[in-house]
PDB file of N, CA, C, O and CB in Angstrom:
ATOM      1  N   UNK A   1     -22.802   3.422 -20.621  1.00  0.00           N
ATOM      2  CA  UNK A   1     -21.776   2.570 -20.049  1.00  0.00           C
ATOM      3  C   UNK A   1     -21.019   3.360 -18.996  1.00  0.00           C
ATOM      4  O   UNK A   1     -20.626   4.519 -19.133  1.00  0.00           O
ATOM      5  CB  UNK A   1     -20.816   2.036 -21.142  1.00  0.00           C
ATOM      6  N   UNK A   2     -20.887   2.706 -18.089  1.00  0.00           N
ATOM      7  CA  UNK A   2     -20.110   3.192 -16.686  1.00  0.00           C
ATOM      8  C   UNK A   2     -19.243   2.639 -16.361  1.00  0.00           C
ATOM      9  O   UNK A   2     -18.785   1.743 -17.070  1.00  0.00           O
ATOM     10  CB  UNK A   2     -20.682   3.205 -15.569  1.00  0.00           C
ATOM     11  N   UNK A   3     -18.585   3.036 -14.928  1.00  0.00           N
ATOM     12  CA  UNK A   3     -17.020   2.738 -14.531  1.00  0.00           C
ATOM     13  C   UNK A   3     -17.706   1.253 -13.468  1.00  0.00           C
ATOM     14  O   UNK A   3     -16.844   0.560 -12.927  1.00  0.00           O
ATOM     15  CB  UNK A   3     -15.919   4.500 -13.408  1.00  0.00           C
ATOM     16  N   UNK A   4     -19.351   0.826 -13.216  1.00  0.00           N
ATOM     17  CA  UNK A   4     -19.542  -0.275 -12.671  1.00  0.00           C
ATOM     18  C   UNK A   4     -19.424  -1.434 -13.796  1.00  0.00           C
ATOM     19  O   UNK A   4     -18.792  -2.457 -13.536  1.00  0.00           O
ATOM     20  CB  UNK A   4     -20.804  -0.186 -11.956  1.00  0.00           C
ATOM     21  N   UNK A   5     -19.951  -1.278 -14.859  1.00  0.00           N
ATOM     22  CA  UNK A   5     -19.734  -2.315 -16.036  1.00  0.00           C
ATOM     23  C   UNK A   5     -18.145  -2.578 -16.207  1.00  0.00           C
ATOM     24  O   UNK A   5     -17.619  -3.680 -16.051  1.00  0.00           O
ATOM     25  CB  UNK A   5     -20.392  -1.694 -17.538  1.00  0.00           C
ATOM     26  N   UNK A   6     -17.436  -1.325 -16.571  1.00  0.00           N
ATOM     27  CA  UNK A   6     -15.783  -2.093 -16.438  1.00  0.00           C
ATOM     28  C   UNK A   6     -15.214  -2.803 -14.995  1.00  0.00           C
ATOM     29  O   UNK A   6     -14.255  -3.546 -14.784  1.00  0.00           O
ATOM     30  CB  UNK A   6     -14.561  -0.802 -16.715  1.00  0.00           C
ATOM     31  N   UNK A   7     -16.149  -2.282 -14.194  1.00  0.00           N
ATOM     32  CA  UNK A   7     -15.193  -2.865 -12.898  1.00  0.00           C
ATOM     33  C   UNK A   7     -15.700  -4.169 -12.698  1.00  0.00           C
ATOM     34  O   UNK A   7     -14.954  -4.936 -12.089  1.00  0.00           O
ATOM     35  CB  UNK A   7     -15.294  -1.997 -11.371  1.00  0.00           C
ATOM     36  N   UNK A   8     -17.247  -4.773 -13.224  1.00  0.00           N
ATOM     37  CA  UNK A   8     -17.921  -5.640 -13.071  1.00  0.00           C
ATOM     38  C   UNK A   8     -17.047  -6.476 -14.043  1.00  0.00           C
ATOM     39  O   UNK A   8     -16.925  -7.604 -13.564  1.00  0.00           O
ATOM     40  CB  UNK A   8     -19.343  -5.375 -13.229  1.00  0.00           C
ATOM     41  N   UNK A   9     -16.473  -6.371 -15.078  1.00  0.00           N
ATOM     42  CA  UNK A   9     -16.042  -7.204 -16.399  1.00  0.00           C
ATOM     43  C   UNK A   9     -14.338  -7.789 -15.981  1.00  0.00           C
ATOM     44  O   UNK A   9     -13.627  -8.703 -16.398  1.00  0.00           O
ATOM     45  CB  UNK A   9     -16.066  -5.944 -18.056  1.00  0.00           C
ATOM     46  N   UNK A  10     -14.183  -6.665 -14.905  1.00  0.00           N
ATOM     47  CA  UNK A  10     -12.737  -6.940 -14.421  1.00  0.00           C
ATOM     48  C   UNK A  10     -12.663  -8.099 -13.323  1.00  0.00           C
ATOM     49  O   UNK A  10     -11.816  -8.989 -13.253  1.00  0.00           O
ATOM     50  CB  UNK A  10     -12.107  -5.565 -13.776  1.00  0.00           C
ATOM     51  N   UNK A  11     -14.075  -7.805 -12.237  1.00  0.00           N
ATOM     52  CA  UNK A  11     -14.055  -8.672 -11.759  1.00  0.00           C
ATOM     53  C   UNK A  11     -14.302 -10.164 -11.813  1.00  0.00           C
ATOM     54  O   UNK A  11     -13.829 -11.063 -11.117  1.00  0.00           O
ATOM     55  CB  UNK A  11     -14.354  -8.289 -11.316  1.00  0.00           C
ATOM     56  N   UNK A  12     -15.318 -10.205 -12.997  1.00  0.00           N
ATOM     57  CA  UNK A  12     -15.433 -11.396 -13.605  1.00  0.00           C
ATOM     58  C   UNK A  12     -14.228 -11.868 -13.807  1.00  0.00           C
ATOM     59  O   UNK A  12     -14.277 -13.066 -13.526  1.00  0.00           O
ATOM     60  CB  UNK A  12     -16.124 -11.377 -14.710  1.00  0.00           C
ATOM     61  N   UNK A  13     -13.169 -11.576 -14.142  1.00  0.00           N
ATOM     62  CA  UNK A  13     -12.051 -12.082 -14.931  1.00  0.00           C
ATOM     63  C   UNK A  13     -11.357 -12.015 -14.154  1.00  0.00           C
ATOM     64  O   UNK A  13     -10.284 -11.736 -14.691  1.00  0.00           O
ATOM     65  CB  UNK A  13     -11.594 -11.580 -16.048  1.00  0.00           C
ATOM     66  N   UNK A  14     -11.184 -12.123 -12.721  1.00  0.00           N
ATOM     67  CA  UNK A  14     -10.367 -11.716 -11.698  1.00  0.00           C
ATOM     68  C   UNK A  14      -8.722 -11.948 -12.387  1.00  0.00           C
ATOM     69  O   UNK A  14      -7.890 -11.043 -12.329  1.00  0.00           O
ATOM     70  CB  UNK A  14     -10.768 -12.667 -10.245  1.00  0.00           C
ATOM     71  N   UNK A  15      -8.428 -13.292 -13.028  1.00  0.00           N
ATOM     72  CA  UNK A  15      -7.259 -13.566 -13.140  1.00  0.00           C
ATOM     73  C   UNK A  15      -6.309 -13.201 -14.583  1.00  0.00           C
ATOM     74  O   UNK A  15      -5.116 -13.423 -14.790  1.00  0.00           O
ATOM     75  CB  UNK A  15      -7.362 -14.839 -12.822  1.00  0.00           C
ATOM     76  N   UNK A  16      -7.082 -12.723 -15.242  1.00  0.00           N
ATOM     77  CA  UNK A  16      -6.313 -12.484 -16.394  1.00  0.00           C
ATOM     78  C   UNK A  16      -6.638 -11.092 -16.267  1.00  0.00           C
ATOM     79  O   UNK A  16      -7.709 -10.682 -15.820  1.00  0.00           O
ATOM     80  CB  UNK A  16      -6.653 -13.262 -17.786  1.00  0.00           C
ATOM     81  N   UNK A  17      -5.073  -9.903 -16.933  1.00  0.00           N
ATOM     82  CA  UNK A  17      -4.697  -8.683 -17.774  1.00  0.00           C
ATOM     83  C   UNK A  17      -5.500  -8.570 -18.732  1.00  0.00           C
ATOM     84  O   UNK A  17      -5.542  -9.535 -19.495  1.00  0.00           O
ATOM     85  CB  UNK A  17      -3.423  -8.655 -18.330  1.00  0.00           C
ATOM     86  N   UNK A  18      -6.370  -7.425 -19.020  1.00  0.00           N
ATOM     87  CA  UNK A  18      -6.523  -6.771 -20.600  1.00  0.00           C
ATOM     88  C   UNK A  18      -6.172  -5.570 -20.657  1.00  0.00           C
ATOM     89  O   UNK A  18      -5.943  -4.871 -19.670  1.00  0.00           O
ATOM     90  CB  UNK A  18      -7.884  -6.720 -21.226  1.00  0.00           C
ATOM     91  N   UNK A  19      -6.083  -5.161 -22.009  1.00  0.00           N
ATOM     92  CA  UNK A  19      -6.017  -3.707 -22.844  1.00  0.00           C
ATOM     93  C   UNK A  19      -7.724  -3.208 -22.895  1.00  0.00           C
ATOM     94  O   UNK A  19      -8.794  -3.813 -22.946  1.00  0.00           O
ATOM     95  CB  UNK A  19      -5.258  -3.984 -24.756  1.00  0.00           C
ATOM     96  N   UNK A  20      -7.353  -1.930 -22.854  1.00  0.00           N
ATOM     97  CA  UNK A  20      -9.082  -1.174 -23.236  1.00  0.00           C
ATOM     98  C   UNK A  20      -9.416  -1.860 -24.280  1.00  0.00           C
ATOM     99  O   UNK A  20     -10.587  -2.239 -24.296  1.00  0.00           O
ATOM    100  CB  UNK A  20      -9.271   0.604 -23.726  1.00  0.00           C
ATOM    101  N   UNK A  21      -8.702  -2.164 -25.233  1.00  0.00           N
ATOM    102  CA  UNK A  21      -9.331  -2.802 -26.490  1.00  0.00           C
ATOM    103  C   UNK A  21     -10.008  -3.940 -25.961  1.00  0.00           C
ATOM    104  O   UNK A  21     -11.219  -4.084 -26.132  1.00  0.00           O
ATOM    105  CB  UNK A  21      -8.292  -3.238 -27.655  1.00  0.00           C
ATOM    106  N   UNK A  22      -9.390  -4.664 -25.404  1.00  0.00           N
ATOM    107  CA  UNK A  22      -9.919  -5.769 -25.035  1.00  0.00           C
ATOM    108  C   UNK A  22     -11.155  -5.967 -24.063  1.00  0.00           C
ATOM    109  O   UNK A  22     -12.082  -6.774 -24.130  1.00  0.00           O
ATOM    110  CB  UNK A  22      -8.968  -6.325 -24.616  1.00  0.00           C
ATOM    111  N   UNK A  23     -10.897  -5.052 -23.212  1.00  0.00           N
ATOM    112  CA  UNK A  23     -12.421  -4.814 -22.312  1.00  0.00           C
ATOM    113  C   UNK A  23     -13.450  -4.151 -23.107  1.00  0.00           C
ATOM    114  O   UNK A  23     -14.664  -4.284 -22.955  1.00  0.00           O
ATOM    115  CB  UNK A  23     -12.271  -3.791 -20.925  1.00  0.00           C
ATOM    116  N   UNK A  24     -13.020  -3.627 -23.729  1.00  0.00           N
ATOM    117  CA  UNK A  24     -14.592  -2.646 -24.677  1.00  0.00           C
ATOM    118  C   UNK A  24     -14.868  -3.386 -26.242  1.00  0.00           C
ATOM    119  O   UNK A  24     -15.739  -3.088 -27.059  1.00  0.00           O
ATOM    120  CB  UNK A  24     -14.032  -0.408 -25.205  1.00  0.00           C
ATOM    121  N   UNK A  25     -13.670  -4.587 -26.351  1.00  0.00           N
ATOM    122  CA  UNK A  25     -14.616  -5.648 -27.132  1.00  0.00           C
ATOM    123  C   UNK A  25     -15.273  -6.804 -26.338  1.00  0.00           C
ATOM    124  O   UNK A  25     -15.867  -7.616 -27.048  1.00  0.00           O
ATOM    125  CB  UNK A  25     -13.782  -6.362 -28.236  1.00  0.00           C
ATOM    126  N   UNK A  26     -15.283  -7.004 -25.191  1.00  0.00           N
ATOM    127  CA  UNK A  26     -15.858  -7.506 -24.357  1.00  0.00           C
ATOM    128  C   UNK A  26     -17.592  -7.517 -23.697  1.00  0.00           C
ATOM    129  O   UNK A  26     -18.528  -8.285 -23.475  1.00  0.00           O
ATOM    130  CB  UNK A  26     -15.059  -7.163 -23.735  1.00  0.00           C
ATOM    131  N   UNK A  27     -17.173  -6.011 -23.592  1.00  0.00           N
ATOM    132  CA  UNK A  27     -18.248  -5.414 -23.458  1.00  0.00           C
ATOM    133  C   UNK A  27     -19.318  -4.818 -24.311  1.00  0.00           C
ATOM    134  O   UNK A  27     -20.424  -4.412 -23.955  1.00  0.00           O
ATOM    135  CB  UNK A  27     -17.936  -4.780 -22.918  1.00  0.00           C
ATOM    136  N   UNK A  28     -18.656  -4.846 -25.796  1.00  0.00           N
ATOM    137  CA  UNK A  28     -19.475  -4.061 -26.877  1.00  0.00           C
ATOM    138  C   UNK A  28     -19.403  -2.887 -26.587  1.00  0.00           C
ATOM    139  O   UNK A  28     -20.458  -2.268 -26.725  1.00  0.00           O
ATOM    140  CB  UNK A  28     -20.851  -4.343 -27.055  1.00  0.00           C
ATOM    141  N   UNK A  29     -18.366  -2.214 -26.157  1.00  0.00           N
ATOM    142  CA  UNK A  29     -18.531  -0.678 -25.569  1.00  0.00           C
ATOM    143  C   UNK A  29     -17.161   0.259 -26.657  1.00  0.00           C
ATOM    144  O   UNK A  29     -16.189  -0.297 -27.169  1.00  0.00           O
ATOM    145  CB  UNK A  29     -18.071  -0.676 -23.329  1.00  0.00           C
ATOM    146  N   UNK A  30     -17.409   1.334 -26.725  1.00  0.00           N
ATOM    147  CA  UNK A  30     -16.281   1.964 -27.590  1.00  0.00           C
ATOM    148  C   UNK A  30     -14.951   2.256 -26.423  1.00  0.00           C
ATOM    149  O   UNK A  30     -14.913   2.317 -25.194  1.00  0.00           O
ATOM    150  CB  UNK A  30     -16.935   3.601 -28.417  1.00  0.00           C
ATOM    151  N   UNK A  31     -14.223   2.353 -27.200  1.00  0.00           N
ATOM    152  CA  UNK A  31     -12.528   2.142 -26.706  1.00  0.00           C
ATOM    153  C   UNK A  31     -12.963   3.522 -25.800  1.00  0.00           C
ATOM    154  O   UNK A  31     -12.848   3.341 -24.588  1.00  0.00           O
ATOM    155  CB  UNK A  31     -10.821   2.296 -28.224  1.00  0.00           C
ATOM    156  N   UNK A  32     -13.452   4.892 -26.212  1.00  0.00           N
ATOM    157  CA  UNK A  32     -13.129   5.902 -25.607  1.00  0.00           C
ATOM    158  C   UNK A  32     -13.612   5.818 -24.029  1.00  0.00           C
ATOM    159  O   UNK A  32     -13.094   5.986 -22.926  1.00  0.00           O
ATOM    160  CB  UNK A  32     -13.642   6.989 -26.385  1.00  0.00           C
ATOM    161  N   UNK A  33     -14.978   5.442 -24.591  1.00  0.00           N
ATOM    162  CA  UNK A  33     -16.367   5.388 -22.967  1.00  0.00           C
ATOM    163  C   UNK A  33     -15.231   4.415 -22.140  1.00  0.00           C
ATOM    164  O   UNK A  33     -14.924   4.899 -21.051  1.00  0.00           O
ATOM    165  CB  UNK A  33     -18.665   4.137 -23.316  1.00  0.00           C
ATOM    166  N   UNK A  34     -14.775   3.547 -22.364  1.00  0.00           N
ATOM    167  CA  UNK A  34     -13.927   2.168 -21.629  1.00  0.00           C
ATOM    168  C   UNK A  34     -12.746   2.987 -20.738  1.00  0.00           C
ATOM    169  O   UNK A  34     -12.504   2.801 -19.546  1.00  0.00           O
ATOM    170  CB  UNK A  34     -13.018   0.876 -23.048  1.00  0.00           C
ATOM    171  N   UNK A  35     -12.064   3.960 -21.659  1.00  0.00           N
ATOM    172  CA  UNK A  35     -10.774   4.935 -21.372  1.00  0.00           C
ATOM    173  C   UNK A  35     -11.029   5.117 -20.540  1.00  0.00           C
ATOM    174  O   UNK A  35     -10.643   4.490 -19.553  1.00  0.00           O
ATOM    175  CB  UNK A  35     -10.346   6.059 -21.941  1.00  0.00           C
ATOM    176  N   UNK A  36     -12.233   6.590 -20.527  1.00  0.00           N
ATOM    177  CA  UNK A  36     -12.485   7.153 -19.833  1.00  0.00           C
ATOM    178  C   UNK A  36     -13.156   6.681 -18.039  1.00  0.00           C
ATOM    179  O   UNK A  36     -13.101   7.093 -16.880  1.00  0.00           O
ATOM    180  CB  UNK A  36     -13.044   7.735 -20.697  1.00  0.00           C
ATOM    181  N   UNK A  37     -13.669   5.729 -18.734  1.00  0.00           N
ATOM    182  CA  UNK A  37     -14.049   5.373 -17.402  1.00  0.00           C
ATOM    183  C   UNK A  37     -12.492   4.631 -16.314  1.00  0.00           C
ATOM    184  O   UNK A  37     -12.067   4.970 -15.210  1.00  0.00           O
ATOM    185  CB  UNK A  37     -15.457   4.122 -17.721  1.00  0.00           C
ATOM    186  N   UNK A  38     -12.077   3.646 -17.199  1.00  0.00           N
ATOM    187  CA  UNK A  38     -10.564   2.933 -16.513  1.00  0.00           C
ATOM    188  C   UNK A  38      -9.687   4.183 -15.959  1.00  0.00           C
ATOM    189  O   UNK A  38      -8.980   3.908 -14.989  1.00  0.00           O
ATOM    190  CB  UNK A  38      -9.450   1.989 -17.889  1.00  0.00           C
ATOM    191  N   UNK A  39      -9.626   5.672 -16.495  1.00  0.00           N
ATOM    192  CA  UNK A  39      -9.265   6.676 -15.726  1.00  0.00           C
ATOM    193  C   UNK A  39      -9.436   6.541 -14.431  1.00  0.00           C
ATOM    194  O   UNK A  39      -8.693   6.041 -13.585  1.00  0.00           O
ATOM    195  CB  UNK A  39      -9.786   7.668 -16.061  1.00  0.00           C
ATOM    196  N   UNK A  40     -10.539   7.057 -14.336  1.00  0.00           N
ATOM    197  CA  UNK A  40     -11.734   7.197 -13.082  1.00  0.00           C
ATOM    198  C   UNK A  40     -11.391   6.003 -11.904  1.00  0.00           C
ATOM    199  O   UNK A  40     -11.394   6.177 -10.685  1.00  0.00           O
ATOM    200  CB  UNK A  40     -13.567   6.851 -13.812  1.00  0.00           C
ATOM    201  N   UNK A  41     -11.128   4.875 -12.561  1.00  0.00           N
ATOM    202  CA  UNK A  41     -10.885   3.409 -11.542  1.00  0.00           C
ATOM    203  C   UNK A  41      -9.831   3.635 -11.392  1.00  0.00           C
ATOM    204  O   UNK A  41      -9.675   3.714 -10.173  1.00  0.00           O
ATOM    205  CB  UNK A  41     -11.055   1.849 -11.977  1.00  0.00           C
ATOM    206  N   UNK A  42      -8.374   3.908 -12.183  1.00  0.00           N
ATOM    207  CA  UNK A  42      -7.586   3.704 -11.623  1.00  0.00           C
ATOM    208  C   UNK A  42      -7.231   4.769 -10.325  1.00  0.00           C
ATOM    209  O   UNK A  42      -6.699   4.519  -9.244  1.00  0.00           O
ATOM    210  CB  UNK A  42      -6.829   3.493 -12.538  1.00  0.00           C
ATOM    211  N   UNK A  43      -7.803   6.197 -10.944  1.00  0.00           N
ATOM    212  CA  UNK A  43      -7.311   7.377 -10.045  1.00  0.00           C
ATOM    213  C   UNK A  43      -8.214   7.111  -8.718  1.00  0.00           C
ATOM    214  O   UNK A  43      -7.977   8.030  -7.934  1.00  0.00           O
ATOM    215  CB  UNK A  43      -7.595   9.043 -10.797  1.00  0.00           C
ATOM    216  N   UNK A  44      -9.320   6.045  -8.077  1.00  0.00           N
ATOM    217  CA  UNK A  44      -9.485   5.560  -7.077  1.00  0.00           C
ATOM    218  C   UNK A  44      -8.910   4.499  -6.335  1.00  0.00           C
ATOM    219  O   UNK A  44      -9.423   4.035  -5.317  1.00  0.00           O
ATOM    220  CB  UNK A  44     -10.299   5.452  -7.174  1.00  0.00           C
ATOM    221  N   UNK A  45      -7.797   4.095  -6.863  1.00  0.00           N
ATOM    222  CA  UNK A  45      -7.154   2.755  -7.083  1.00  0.00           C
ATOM    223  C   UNK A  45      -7.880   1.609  -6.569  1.00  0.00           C
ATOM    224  O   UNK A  45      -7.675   0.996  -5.521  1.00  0.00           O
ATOM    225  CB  UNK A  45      -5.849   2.713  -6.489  1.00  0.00           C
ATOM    226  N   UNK A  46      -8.932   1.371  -7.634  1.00  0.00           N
ATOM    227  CA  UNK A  46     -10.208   0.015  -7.485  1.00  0.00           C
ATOM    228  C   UNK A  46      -9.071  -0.924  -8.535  1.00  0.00           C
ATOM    229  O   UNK A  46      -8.940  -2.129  -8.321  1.00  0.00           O
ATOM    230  CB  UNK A  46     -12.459   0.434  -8.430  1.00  0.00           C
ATOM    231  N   UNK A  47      -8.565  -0.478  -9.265  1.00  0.00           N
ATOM    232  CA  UNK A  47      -7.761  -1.834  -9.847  1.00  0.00           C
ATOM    233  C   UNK A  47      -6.016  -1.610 -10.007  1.00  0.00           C
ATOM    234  O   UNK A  47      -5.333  -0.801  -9.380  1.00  0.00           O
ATOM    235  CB  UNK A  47      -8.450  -2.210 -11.574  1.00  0.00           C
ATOM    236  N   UNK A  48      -5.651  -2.386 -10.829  1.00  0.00           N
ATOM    237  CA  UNK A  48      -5.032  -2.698 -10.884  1.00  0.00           C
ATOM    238  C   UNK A  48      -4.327  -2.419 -12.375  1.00  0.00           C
ATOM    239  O   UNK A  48      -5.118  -2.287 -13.309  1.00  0.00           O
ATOM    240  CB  UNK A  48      -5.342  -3.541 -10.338  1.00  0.00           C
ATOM    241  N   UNK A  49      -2.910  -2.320 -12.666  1.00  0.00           N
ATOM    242  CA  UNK A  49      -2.388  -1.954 -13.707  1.00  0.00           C
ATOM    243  C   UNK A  49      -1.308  -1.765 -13.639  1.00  0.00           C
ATOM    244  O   UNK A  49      -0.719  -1.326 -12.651  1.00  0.00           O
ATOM    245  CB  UNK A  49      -2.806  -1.171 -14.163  1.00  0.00           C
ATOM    246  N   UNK A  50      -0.560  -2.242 -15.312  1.00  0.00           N
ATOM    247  CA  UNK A  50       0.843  -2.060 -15.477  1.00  0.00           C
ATOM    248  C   UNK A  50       1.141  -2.161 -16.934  1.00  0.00           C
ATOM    249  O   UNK A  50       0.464  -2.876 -17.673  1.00  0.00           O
ATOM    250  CB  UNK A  50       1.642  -3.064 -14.669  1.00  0.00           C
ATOM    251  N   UNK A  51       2.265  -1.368 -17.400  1.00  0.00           N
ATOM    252  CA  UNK A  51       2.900  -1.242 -18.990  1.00  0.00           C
ATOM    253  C   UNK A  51       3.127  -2.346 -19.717  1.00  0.00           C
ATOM    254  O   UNK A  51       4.009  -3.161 -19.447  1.00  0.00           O
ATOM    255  CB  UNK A  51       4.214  -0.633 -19.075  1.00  0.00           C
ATOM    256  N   UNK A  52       2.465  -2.416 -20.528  1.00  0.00           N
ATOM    257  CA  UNK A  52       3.095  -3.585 -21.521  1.00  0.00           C
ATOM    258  C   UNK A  52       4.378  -2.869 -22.713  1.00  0.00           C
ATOM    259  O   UNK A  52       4.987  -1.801 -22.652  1.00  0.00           O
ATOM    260  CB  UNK A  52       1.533  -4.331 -22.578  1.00  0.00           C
ATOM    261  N   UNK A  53       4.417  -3.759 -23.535  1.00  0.00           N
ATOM    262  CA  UNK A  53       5.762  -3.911 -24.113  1.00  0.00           C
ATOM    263  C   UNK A  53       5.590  -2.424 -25.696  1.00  0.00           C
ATOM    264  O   UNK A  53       6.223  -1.903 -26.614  1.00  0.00           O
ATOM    265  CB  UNK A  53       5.979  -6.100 -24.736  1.00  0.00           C
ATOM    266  N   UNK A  54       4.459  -2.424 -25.105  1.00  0.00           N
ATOM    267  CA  UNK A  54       4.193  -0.907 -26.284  1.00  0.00           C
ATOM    268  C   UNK A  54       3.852   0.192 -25.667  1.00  0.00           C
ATOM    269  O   UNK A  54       3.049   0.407 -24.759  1.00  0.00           O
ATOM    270  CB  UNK A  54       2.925  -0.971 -27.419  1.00  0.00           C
ATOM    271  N   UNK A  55       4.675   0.978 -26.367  1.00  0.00           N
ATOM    272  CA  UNK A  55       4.675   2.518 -25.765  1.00  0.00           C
ATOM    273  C   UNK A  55       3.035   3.122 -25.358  1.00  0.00           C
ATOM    274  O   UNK A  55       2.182   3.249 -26.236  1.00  0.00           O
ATOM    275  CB  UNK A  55       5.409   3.641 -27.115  1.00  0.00           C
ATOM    276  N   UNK A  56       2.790   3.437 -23.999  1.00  0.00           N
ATOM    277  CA  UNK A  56       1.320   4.083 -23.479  1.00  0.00           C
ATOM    278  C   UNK A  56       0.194   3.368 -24.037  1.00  0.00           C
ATOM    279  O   UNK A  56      -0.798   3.780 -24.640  1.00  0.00           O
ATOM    280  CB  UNK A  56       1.087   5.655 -23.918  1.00  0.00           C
ATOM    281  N   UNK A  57       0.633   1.996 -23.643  1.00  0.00           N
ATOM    282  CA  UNK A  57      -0.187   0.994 -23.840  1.00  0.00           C
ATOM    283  C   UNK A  57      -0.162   0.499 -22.069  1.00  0.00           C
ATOM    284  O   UNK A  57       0.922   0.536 -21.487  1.00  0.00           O
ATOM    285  CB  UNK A  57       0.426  -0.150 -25.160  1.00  0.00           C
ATOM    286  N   UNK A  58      -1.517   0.018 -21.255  1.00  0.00           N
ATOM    287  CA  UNK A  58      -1.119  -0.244 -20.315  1.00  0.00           C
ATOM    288  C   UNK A  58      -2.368  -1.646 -20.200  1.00  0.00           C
ATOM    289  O   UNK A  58      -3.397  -1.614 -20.875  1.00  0.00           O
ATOM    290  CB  UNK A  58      -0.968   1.077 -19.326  1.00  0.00           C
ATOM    291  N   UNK A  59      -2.035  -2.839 -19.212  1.00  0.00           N
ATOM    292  CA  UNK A  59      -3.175  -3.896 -19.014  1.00  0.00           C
ATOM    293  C   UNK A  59      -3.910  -3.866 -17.824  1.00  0.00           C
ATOM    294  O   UNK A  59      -3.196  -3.333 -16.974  1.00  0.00           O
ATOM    295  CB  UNK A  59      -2.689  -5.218 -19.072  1.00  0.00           C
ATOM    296  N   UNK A  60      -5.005  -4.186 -17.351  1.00  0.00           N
ATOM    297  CA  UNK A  60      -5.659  -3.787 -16.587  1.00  0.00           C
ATOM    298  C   UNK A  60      -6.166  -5.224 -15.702  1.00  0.00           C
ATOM    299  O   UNK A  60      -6.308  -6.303 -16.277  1.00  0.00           O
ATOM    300  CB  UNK A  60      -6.603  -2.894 -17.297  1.00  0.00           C
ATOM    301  N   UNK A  61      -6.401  -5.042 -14.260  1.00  0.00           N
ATOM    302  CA  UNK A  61      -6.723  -6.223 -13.295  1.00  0.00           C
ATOM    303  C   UNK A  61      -7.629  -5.700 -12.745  1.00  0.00           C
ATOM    304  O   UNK A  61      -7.801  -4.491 -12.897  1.00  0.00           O
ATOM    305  CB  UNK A  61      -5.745  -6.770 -12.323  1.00  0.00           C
ATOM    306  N   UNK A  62      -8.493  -6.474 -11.927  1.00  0.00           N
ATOM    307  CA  UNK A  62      -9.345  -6.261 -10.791  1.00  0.00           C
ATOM    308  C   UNK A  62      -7.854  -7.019  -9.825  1.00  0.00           C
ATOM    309  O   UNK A  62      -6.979  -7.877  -9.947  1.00  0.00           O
ATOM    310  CB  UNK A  62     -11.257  -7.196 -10.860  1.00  0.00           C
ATOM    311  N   UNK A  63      -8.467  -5.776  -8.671  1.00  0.00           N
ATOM    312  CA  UNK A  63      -7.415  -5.791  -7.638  1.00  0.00           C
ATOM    313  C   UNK A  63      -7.972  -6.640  -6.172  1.00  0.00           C
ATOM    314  O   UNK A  63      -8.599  -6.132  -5.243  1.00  0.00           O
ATOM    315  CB  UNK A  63      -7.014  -4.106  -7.319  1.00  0.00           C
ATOM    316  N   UNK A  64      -7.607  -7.811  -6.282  1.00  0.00           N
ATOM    317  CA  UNK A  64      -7.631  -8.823  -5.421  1.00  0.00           C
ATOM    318  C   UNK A  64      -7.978  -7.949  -3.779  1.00  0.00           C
ATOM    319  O   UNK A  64      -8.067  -8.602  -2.739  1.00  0.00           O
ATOM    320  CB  UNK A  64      -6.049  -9.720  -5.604  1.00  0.00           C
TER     321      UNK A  64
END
């Protein structure tokens, strides 16, 4: 699993926020491989992201 499968799953979904949890039950992929890769995307800034209401918890977009 790669940082094209999360970015592909983001773009599908152009309009709705998820949590890693939520993309790597999506994908059938483990929370870590998902992490690690959403690192990688964000520090290219291919998406999109912001804090939710729990501590170093953050939701994730494909960036229009």
């Amino acid at each position: 699993m790669g940082q094209q499968e999360v970015y592909n799953y983001l773009k599908m979904n152009k309009k709705s926020w998820f949590t890693t949890k939520q993309i790597a039950n999506g994908l059938k992929a483990s929370i870590g491989s998902v992490t690690n890769n959403i690192k990688k995307l964000r520090k290219s800034s291919l998406i999109n992201f912001r804090a939710t209401s729990r501590k170093n918890q953050f939701e994730y977009k494909f960036k229009n």
